[in-house]
N, CA, C and O of each residue as an XYZ file, in Angstrom:
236
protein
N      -3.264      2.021     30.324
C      -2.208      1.107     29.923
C      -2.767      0.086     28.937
O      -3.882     -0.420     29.062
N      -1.907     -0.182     27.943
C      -2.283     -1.146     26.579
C      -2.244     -2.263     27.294
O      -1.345     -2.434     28.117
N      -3.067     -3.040     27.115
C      -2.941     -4.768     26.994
C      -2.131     -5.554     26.653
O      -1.973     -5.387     25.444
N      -1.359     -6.516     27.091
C      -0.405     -7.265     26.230
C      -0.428     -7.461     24.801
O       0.300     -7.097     23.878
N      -1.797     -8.347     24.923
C      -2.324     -8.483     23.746
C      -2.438     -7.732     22.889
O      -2.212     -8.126     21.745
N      -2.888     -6.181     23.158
C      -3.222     -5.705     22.127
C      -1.833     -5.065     21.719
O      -1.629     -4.609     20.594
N      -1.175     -5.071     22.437
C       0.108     -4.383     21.713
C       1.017     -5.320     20.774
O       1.709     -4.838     19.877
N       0.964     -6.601     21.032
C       1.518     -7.487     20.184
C       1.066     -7.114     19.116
O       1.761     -6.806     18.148
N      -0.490     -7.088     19.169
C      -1.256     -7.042     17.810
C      -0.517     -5.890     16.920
O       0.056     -5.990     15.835
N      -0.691     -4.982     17.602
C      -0.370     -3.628     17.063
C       1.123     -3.707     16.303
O       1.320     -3.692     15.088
N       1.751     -3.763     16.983
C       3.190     -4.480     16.395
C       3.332     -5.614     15.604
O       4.456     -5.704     15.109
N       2.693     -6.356     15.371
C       2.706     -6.930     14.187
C       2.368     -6.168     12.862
O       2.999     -6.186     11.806
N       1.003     -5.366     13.232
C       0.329     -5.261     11.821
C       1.310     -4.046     11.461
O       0.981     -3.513     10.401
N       2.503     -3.437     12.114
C       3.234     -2.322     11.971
C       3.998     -2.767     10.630
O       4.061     -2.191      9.543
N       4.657     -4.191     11.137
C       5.366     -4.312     10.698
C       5.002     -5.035      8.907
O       5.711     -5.150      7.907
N       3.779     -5.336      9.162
C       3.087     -5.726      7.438
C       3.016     -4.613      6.914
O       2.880     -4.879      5.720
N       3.018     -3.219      7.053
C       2.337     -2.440      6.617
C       3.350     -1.817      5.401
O       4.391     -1.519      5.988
N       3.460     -1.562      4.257
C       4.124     -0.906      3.520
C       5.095      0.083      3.549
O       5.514     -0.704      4.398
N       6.012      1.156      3.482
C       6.551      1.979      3.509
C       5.913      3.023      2.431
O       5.785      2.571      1.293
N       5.499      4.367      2.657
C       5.264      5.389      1.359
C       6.088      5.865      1.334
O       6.916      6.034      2.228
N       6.071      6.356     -0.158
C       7.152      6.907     -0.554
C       7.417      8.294      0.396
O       6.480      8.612      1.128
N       8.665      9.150      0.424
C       8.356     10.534      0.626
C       8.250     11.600     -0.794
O       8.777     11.472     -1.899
N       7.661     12.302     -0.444
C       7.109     13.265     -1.700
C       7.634     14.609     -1.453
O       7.495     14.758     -0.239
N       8.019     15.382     -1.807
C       8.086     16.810     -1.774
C       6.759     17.205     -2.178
O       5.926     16.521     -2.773
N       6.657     18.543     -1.730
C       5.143     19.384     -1.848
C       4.679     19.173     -3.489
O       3.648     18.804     -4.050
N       5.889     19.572     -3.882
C       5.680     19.972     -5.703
C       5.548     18.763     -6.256
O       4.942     18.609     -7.317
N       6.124     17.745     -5.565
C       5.276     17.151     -6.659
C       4.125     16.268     -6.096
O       3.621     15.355     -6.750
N       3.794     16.563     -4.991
C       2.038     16.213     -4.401
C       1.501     16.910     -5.681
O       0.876     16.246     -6.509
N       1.727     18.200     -5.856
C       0.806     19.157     -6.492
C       0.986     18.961     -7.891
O       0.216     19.378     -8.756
N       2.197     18.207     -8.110
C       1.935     17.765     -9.964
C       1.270     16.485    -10.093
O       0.878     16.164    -11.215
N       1.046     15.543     -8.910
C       0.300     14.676     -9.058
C      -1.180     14.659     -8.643
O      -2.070     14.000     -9.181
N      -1.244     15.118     -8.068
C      -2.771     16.319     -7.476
C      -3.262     16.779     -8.964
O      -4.464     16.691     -9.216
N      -2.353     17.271     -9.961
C      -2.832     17.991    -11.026
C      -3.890     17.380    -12.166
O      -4.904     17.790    -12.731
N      -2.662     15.551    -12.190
C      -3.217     15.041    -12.713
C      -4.273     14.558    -12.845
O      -4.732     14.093    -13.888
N      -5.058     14.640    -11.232
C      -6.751     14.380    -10.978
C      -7.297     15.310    -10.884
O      -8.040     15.501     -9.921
N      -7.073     16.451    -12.104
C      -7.677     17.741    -12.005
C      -7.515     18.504    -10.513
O      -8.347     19.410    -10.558
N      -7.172     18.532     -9.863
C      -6.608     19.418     -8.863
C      -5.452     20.735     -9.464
O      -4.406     20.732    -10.113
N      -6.376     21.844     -8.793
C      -5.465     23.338     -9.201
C      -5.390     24.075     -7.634
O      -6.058     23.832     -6.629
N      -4.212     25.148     -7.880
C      -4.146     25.871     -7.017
C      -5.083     26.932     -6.881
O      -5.238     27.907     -7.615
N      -5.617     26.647     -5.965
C      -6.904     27.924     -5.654
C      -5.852     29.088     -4.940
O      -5.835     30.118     -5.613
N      -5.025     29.138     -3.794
C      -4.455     30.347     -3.399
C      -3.271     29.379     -2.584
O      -3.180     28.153     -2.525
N      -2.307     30.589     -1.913
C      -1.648     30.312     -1.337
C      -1.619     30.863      0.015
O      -2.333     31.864      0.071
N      -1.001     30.550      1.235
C      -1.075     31.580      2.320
C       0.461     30.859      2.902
O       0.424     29.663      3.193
N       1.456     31.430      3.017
C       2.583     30.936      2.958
C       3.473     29.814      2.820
O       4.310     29.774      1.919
N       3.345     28.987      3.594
C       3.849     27.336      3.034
C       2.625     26.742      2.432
O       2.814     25.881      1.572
N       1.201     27.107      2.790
C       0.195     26.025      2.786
C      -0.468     26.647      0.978
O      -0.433     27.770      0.476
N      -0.953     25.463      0.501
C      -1.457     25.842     -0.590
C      -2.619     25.209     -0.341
O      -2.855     24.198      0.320
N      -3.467     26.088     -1.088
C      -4.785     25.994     -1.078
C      -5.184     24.716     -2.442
O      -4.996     25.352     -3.479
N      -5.473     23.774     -2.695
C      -6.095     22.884     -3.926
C      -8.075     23.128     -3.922
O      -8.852     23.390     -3.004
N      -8.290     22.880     -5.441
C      -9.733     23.151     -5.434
C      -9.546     21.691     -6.578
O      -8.479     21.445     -7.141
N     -10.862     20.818     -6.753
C     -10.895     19.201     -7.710
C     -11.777     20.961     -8.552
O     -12.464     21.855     -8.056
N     -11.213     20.683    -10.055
C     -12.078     21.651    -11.143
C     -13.197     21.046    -11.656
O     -14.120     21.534    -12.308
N     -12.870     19.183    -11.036
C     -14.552     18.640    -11.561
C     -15.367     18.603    -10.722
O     -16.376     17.962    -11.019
N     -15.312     19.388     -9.021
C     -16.658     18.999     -7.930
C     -17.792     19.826     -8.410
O     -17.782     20.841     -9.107
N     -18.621     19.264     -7.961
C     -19.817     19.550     -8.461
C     -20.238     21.066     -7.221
O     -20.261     21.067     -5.990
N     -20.509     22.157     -8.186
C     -21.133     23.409     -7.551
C     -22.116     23.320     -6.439
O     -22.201     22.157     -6.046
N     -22.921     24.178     -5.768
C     -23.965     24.441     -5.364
C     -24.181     25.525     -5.453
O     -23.458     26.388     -4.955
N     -25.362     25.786     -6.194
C     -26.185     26.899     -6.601
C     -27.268     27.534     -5.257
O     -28.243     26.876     -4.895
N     -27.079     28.257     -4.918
C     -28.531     28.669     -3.903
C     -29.662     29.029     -4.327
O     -30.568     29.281     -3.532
């Protein structure tokens, strides 16, 4: 069981906290794009993203 206290707390900082926007997938992934993010694959709803600038590892 929560604490009085701490649940006040908690409920306050709820209520400072911003609202985000909602996004549809597509355009996560057109804004994803813009930080170099591409579609590596798909596997039915889920899409796969790869950053085209991370740095490799070579073995």
């Amino acid at each position: 069981m929560m604490s009085p206290f701490l649940h006040r707390l908690m409920r306050r900082s709820l209520r400072f906290m911003p609202k985000l926007p909602i996004l549809s997938g597509i355009e996560i992934v057109k804004a994803l794009s813009k930080i170099k993010y591409q579609i590596d694959h798909q596997t039915g709803s889920h899409m796969i993203l790869r950053n085209t600038d991370a740095p490799q590892l070579i073995p």
